[in-house]
N, CA, C and O of each residue as an XYZ file, in Angstrom:
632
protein
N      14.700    -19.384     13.836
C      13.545    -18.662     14.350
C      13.745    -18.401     15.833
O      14.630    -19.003     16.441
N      13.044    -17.624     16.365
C      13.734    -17.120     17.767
C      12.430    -17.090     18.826
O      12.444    -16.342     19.804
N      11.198    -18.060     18.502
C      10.348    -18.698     19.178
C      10.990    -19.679     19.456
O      11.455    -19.259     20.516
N      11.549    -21.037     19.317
C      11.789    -21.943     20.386
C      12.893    -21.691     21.016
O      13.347    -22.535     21.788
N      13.660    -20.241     20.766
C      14.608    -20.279     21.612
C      14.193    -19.354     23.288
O      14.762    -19.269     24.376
N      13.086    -18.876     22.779
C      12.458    -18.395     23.717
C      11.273    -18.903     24.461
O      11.053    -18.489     25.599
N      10.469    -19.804     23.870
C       9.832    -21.452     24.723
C      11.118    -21.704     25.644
O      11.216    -21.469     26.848
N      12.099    -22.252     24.762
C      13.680    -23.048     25.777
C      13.796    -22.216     27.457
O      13.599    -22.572     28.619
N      14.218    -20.975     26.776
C      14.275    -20.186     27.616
C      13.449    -19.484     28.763
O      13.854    -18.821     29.719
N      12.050    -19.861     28.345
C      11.424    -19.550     29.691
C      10.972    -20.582     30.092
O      10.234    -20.317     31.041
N      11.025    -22.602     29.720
C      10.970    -23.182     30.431
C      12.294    -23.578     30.980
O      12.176    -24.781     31.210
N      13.151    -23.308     31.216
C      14.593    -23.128     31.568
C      14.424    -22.513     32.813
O      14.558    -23.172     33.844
N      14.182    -21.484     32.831
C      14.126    -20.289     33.777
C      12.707    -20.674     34.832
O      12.757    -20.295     36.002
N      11.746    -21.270     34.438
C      11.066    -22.311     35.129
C      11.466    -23.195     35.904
O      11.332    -23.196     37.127
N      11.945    -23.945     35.291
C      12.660    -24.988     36.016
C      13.875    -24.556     37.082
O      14.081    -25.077     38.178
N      14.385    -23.808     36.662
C      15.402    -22.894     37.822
C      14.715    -22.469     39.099
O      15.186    -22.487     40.237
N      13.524    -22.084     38.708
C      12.455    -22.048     39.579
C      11.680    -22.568     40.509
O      11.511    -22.229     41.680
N      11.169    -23.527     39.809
C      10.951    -24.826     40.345
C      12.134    -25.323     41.687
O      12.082    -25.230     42.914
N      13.208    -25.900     40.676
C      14.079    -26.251     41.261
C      14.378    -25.671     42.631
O      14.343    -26.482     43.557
N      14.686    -24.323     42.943
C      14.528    -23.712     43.899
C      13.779    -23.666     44.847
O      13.984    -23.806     46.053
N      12.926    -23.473     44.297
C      11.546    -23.918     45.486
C      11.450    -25.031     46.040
O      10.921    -25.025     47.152
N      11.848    -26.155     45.560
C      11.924    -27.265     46.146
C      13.134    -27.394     47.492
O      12.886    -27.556     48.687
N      14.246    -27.284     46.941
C      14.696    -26.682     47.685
C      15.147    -25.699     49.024
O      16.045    -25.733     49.865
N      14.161    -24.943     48.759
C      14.132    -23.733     49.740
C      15.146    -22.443     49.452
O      15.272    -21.510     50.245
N      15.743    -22.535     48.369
C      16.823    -21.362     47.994
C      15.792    -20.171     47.567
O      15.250    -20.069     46.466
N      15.634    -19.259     48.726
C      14.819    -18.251     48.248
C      15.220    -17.054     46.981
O      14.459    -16.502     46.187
N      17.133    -16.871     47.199
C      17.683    -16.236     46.369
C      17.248    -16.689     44.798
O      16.684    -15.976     43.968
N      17.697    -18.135     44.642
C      17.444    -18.675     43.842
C      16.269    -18.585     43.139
O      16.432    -18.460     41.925
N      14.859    -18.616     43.623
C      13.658    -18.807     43.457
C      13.330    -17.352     42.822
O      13.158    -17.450     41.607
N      13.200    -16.059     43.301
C      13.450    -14.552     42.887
C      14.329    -14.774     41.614
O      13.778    -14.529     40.541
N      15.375    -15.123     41.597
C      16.475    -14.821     40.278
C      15.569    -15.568     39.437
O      15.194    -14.970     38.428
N      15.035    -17.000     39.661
C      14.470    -17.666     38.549
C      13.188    -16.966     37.579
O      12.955    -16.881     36.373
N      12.427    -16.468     39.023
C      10.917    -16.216     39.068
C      11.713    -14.748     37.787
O      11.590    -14.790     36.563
N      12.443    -13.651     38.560
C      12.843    -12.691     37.284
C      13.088    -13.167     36.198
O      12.577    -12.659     35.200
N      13.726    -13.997     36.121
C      14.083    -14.596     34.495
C      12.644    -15.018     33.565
O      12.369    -14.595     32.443
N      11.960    -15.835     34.280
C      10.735    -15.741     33.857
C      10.204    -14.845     33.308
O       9.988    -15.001     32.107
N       9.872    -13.827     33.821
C       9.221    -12.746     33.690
C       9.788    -11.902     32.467
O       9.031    -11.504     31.582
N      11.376    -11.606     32.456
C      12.024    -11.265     31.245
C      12.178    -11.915     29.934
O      12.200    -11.263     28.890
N      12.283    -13.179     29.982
C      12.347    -14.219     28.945
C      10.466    -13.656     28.409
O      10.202    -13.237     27.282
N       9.696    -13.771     29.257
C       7.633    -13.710     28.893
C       7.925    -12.162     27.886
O       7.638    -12.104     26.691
N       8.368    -11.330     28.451
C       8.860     -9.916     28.044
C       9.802     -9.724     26.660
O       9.637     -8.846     25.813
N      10.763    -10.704     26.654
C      11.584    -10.787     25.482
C      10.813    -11.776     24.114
O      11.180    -11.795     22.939
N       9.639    -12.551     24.758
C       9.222    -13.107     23.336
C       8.344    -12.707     23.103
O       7.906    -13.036     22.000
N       7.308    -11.534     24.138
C       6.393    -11.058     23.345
C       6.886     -9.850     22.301
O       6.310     -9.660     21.230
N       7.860     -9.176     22.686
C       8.603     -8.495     21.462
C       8.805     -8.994     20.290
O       8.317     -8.407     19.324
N       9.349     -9.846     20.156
C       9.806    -10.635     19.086
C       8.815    -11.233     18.425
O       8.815    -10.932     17.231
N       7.892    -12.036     18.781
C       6.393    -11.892     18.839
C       5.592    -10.968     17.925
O       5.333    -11.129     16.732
N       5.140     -9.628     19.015
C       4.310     -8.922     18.559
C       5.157     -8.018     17.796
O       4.810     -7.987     16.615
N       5.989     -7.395     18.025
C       6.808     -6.076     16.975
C       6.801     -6.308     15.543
O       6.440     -5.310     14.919
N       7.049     -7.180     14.927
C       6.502     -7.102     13.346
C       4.622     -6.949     13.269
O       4.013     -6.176     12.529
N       4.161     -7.688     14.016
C       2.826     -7.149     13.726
C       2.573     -5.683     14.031
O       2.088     -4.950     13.169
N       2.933     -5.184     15.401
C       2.564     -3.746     15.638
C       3.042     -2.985     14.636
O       2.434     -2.218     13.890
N       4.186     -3.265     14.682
C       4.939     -2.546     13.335
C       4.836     -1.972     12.028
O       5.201     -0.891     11.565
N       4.046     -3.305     11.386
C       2.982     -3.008     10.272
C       1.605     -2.342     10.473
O       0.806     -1.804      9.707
N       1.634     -2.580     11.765
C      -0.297     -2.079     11.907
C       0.058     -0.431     12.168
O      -0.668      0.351     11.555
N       1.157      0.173     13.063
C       1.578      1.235     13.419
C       1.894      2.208     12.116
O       1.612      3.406     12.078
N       2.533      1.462     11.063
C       2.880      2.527     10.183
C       2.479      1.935      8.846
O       2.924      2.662      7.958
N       1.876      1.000      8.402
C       1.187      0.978      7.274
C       2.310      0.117      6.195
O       1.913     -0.077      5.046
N       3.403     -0.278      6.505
C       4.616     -0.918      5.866
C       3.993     -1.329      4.996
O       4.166     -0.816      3.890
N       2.957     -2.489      5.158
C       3.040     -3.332      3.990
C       2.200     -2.691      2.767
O       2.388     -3.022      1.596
N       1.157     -1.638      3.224
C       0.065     -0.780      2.227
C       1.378     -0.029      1.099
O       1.194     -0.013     -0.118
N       2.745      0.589      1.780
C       3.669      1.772      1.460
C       4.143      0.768      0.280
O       4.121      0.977     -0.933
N       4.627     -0.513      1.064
C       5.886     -1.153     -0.196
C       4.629     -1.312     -1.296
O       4.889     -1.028     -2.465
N       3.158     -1.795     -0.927
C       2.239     -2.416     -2.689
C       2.106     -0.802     -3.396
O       2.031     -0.561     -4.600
N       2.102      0.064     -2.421
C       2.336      0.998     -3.177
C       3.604      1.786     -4.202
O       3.611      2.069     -5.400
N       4.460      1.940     -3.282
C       5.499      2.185     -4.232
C       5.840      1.167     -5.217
O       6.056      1.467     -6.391
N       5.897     -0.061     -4.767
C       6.036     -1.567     -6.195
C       4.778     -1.015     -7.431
O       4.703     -1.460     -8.576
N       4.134     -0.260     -7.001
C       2.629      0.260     -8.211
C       3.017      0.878     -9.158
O       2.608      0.847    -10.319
N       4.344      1.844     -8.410
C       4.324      3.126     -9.296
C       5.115      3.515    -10.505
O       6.334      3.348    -10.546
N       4.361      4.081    -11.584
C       4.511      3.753    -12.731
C       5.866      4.640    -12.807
O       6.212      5.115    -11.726
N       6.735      4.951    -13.998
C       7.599      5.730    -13.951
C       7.352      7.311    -14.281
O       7.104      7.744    -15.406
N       7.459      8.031    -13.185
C       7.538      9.846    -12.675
C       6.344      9.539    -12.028
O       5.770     10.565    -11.662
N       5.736      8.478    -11.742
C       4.630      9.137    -10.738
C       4.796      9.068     -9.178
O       5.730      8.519     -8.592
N       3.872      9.631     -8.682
C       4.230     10.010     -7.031
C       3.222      9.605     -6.213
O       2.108      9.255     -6.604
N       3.627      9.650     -4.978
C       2.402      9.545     -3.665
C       2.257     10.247     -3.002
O       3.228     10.620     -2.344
N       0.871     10.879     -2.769
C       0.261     11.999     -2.165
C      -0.601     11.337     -1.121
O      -0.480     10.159     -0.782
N      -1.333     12.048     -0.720
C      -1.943     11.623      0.615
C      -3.526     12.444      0.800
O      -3.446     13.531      1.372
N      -4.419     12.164      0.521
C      -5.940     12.480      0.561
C      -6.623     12.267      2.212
O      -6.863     11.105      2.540
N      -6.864     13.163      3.019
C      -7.325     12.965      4.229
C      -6.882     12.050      5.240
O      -7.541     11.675      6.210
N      -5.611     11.695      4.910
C      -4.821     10.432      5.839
C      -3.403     10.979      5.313
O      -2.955     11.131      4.176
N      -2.763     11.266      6.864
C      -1.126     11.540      6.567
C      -0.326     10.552      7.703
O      -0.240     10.418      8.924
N       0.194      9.960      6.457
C       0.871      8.885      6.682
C       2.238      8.647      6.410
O       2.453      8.618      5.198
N       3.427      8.432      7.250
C       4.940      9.223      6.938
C       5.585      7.491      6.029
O       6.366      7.544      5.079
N       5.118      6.332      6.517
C       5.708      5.196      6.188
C       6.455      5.429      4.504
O       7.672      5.404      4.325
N       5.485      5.636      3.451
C       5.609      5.858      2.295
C       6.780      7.022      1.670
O       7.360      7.034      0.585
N       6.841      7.820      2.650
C       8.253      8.300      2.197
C       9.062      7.737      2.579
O      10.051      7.830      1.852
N       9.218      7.029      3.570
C      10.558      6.166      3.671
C      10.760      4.748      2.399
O      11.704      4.384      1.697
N       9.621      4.359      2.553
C       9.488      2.673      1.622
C       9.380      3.251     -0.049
O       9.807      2.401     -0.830
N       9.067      4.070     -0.482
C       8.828      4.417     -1.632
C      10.460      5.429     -2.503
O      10.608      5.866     -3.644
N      11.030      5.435     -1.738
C      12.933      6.082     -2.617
C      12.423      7.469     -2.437
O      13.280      8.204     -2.929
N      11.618      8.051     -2.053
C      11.581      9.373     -2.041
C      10.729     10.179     -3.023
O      10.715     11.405     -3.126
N       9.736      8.933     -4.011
C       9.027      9.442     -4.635
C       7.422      9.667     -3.883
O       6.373      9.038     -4.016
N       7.744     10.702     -3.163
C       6.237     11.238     -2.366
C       6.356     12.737     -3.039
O       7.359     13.441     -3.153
N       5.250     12.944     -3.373
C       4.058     14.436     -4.110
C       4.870     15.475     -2.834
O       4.830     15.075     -1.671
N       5.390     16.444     -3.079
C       6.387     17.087     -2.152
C       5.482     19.075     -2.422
O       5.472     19.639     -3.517
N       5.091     19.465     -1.591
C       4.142     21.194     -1.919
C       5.523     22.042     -1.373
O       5.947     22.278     -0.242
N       5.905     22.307     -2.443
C       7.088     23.529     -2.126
C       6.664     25.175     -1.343
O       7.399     25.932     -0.709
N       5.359     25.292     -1.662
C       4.931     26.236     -1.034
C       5.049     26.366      0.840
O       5.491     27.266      1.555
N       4.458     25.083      1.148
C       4.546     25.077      2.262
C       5.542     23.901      2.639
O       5.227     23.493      3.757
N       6.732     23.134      2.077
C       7.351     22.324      2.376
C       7.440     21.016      2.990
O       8.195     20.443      3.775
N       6.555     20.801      2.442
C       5.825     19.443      3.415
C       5.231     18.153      2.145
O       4.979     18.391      0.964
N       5.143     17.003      2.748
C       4.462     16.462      1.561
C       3.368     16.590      0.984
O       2.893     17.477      1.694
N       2.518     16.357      0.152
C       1.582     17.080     -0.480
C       0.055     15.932      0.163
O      -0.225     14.762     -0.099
N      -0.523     16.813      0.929
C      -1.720     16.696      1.751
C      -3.043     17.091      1.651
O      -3.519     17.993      2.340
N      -3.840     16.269      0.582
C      -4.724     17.365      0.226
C      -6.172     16.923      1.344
O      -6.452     15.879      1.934
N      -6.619     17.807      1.292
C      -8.148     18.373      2.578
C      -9.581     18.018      2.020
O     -10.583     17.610      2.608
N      -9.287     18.386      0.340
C     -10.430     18.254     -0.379
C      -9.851     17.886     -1.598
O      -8.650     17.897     -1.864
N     -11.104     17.445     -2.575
C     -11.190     17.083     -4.406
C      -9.964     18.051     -4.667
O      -8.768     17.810     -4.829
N     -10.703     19.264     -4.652
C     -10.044     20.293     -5.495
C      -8.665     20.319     -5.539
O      -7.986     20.611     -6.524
N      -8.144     19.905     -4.095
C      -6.571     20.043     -4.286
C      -5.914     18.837     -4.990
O      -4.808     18.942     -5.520
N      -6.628     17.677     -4.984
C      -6.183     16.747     -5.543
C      -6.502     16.952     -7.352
O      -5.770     16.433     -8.194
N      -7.576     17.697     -7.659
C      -7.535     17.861     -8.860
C      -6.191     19.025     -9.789
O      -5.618     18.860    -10.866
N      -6.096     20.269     -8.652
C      -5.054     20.849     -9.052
C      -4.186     20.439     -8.757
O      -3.453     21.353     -9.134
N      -3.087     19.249     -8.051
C      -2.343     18.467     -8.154
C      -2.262     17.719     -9.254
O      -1.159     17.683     -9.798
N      -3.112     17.133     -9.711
C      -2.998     16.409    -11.192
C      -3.150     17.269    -12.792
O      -3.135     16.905    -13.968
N      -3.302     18.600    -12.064
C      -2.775     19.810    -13.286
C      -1.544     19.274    -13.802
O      -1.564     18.966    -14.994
N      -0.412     19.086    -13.122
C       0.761     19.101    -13.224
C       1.253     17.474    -13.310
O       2.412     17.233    -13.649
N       0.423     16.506    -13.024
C       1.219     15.377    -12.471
C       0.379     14.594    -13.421
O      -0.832     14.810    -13.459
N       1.012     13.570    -14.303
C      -0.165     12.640    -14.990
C      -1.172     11.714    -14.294
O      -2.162     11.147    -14.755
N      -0.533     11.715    -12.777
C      -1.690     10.653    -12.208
C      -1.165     10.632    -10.812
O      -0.456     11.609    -10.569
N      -1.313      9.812     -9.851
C      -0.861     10.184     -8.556
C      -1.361      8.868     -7.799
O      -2.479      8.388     -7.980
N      -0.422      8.352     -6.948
C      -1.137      7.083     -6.051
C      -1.376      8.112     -4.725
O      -0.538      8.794     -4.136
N      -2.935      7.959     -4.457
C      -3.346      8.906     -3.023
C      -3.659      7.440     -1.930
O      -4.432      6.510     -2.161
N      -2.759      7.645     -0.704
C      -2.796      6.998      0.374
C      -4.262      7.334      1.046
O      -4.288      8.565      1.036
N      -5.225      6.970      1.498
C      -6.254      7.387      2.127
C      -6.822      6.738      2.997
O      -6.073      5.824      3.338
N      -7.933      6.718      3.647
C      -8.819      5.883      4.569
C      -9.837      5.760      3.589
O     -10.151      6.457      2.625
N     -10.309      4.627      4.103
C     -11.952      3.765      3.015
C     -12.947      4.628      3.239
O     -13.828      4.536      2.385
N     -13.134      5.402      4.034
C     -14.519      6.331      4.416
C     -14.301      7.477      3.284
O     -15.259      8.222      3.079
N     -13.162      7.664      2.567
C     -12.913      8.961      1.787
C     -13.081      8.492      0.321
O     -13.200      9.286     -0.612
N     -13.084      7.184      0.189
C     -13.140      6.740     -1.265
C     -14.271      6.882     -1.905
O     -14.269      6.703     -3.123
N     -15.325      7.187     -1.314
C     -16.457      7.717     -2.664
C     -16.575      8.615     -2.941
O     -17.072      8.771     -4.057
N     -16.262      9.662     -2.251
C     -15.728     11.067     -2.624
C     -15.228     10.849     -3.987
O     -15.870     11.097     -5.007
N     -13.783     10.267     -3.927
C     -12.859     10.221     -4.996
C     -13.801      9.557     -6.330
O     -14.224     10.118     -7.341
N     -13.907      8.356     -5.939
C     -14.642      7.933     -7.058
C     -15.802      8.077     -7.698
O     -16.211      7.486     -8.697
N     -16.368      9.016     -6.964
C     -17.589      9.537     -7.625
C     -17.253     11.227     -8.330
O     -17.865     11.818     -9.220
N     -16.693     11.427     -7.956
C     -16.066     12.961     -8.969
C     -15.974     12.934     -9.848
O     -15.334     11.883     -9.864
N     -16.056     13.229    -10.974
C     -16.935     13.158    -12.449
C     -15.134     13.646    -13.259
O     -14.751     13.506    -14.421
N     -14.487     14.163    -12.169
C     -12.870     14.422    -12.817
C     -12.140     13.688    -12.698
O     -11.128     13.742    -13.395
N     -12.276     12.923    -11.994
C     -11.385     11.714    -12.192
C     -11.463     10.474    -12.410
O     -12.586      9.981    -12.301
N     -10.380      9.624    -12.764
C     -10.413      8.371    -13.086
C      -9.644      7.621    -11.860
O      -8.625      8.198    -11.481
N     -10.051      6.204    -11.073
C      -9.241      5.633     -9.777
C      -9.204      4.602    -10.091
O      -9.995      4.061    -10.863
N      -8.154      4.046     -9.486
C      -7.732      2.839     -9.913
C      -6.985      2.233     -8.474
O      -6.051      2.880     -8.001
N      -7.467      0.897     -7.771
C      -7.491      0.576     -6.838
C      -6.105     -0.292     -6.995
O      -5.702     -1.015     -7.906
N      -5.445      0.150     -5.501
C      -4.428     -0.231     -6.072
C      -3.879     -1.669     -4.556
O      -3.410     -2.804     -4.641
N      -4.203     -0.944     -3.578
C      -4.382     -2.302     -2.210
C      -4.878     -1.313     -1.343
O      -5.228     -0.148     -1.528
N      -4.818     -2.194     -0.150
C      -5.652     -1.826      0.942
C      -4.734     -2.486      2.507
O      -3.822     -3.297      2.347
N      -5.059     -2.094      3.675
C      -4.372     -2.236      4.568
C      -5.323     -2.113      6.045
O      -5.174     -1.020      6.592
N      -5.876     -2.671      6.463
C      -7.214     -2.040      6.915
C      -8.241     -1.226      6.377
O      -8.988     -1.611      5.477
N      -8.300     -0.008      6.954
C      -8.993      1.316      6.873
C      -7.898      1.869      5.882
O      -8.548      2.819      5.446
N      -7.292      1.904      5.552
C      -6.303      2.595      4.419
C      -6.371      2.242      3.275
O      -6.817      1.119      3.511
N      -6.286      2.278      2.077
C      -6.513      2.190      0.859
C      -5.269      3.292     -0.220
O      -5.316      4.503     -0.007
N      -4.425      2.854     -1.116
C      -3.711      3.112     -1.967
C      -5.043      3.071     -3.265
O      -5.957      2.276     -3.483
N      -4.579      4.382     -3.951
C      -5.453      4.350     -4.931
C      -4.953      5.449     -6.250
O      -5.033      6.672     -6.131
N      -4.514      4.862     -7.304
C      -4.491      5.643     -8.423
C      -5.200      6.643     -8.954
O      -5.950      6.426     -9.906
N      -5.055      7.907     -8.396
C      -6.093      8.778     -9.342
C      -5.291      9.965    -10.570
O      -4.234     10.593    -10.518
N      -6.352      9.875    -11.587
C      -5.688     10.754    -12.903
C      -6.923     11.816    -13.086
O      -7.988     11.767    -12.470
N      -6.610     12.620    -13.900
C      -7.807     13.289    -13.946
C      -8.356     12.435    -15.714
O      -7.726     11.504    -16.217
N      -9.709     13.116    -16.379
C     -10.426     12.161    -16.955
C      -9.816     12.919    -18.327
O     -10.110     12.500    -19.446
């Protein structure tokens, strides 16, 4: 793990510090005091970057999603466009050849003429959009995880 090597390391670089000061080595005291400061810098990375990471792009919502998906079905995206899921999912994202882009729908309707063609569809979304979905008398949803404000959700038509 690369927390106590970075505790080690910035009470190390402390003590270099210290040490110096006692001393009177002003060179010394600056080089230490920087090390400090870089070591504080190098473990909050290490640290925080898997959390931002997931919170930034939705990782862990993409993988429960693609692990969901049944065989030929796809992921589309309902009022939340979100790129994580084409990377974590093999490339099975809802793809609009018309306009070349992944498939983004604005309203019901496009998600209903999307499932013209598709037996069912996992739609990436935000929680404020889900009663929309589930109250539409055309479809059937099926909850699939959640990630904050984001929500994976199975919809078919009825």
């Amino acid at each position: 793990m690369q927390f106590p090597f970075a505790v080690r390391s910035f009470f190390g670089a402390a003590l270099v510090a210290a040490a110096a000061l006692a001393v009177r080595k002003q060179r010394a005291l600056i080089t230490g005091a920087a090390a400090v400061v870089i070591v504080l810098v190098f473990a909050a990375v290490i640290l925080l970057f898997p959390t931002l990471g997931d919170e930034v792009s939705l990782k862990s919502l993409s993988l429960e999603a693609a692990g969901a998906l049944r065989p030929g079905e796809k992921i589309g995206f309902y009022l939340k466009k979100e790129f994580a899921p084409v990377f974590y999912s093999e490339g099975r994202v809802l793809c609009e050849h018309r306009r070349g882009t992944t498939f983004y729908a604005l309203h019901q309707n496009m998600v209903a003429d999307a499932l013209a063609s598709e037996p069912s569809l996992i739609l990436i979304t935000d929680s404020r959009w889900l009663e929309g979905l589930e109250t539409d008398a055309r479809f059937t949803t099926e909850f699939i995880a959640s990630r904050d404000e984001a929500v994976a959700l199975r919809v078919s038509l009825k």
